[in-house]
C-alpha positions in Angstrom: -7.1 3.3 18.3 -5.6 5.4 15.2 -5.8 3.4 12.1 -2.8 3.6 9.5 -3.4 4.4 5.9 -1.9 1.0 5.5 -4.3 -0.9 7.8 -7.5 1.2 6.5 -6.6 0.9 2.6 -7.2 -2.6 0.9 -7.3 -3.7 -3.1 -11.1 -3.8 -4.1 -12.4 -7.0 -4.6 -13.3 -8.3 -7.8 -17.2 -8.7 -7.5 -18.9 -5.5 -8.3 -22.9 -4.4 -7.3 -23.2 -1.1 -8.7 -22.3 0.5 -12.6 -19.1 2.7 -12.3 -21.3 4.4 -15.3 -24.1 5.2 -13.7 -24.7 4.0 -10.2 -27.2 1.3 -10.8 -27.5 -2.0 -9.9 -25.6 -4.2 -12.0 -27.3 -7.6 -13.4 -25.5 -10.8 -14.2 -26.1 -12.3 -17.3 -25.0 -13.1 -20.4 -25.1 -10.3 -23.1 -26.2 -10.6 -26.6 -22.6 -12.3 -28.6 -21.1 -13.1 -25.5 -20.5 -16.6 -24.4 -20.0 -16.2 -20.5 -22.0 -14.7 -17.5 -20.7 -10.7 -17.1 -21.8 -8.0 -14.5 -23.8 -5.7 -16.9 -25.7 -2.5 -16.4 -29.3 -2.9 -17.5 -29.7 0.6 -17.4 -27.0 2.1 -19.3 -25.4 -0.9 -21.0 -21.7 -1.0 -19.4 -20.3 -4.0 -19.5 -17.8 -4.7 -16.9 -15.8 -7.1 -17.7 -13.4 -8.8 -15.2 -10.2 -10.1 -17.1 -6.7 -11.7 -15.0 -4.9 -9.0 -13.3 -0.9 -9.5 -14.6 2.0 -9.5 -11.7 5.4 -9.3 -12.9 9.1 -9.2 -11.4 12.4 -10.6 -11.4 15.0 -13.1 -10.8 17.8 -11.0 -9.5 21.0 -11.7 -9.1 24.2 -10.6 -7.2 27.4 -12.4 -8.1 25.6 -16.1 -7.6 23.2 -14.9 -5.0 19.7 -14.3 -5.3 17.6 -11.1 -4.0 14.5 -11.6 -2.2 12.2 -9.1 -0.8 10.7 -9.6 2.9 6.7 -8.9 2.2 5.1 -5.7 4.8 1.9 -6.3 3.6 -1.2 -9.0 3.4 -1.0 -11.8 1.8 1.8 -13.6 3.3 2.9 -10.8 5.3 6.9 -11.6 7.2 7.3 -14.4 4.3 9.9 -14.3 1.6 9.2 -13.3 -2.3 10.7 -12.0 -5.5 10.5 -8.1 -6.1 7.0 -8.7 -8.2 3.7 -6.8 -8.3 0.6 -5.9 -10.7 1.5 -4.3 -13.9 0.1 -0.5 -14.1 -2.1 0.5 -16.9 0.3 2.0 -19.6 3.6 -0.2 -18.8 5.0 -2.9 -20.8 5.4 -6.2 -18.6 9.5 -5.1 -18.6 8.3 -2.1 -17.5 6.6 -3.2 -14.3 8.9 -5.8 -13.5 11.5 -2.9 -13.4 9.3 -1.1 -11.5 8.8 -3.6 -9.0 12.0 -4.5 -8.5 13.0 -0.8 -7.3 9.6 -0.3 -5.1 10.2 -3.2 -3.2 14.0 -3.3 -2.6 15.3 0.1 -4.1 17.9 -1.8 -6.1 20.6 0.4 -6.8 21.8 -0.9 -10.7 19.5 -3.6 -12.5 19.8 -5.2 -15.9 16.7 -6.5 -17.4 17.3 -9.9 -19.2 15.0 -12.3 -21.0 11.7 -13.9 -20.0 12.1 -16.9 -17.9 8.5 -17.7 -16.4 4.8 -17.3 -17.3 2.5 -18.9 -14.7 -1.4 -19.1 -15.0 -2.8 -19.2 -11.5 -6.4 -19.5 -13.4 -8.3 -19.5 -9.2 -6.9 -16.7 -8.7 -7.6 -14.8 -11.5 -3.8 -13.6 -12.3 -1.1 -15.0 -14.4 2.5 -14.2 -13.3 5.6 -13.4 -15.3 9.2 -13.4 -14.5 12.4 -11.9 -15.8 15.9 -12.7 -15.1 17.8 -9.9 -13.9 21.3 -9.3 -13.3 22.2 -6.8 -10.7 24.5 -4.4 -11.5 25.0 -2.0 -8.0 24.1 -4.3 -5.4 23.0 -1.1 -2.6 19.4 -2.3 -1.7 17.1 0.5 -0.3 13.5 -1.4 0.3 10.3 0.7 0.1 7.0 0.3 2.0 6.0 -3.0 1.0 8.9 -5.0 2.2 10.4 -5.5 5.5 13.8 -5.9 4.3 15.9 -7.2 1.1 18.5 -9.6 1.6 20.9 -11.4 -1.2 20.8 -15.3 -0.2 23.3 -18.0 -1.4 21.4 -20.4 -3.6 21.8 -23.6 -0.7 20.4 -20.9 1.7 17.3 -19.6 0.2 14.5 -19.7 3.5 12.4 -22.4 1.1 10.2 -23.2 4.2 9.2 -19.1 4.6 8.6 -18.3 0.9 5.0 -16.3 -0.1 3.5 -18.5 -3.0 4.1 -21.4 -5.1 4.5 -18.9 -8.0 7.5 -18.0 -6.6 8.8 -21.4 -4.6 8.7 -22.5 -8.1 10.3 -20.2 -10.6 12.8 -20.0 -7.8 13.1 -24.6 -8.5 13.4 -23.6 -12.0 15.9 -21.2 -12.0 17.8 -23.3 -9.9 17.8 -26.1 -12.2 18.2 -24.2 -15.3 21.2 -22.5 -13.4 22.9 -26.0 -12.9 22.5 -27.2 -16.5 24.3 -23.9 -17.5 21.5 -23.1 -20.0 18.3 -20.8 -19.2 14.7 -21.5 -21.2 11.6 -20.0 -21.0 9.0 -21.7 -18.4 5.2 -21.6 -19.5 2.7 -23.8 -16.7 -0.3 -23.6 -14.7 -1.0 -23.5 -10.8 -4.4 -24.6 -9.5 -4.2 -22.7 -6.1 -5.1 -19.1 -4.4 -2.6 -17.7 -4.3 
């Protein structure tokens, strides 16, 4: 059986054994004016710290319907999300969400708007962050990541085959917001995995 780069390839996980320094074991304790239990290299004196990884997208929109992106990959894999992903080194949040937004369906034209969500997800280890964005050529061209893009009516989003709660819940905000006729900004925490 052939492998695919996509089946082979996987995000490393967050607990580390050996120094990216040096190679040695790493040791966990807590270093001299620290406060918290770290993965630290006895030998050379790295500290490695392990700090919440940042996804961002958008809330985009196409003449009162809303984009979502059909996720290729694990986790959640055939369910439905917003264009979002982890923020690169070197980008602003805007930046990535931008990014994201054309990786995942290739959208054609997209104005960035303001910040609508921010969304610790502290078991996790990430904190999500969402833009509103109107769209502004609606020609969708999805990359790798996503089976297809599709523009839904509002009364017709698939709430039942969404990816996370992150998402199932900006998407309850917006909605809301979007029938009062007056967007704000949404700050709150989400006690699960994903």
């Amino acid at each position: 059986m052939t492998t695919k780069p996509s089946d082979f390839y996987f995000p490393n996980p967050r607990s580390l054994h050996y120094c990216t320094q040096c190679a040695n074991p790493l040791a966990r304790i807590i270093p001299p004016d620290d406060n918290r239990v770290r993965d630290v290299c006895l030998q050379c004196g790295s500290v490695h710290y392990q700090n919440p990884r940042n996804v961002v997208g958008v809330i985009p929109i196409w003449e009162n319907k809303i984009l979502l992106c059909k996720r290729a990959i694990e986790p959640r894999y055939n369910t439905w999300t917003l264009p979002a992903g982890f923020m690169e080194l070197k980008e602003t949040s805007a930046e990535g969400a931008l990014r994201e937004a054309d990786e995942e369906a290739g959208i054609a034209g997209i104005e960035l708007g303001p910040l609508f969500s921010v969304i610790d997800v502290p078991s996790a280890g990430q904190v999500h962050i969402f833009y509103l964005a109107t769209i502004t050529q609606p020609e969708l061209n999805p990359g790798p990541e996503s089976l297809e893009a599709r523009y839904f009516e509002f009364d017709a989003i698939p709430w039942d085959n969404l990816s996370f709660r992150t998402v199932s819940t900006t998407l309850e905000h917006y909605l809301a917001d979007a029938k009062k006729g007056q967007f704000s900004i949404h700050y709150y925490s989400l006690d699960e995995n994903h």
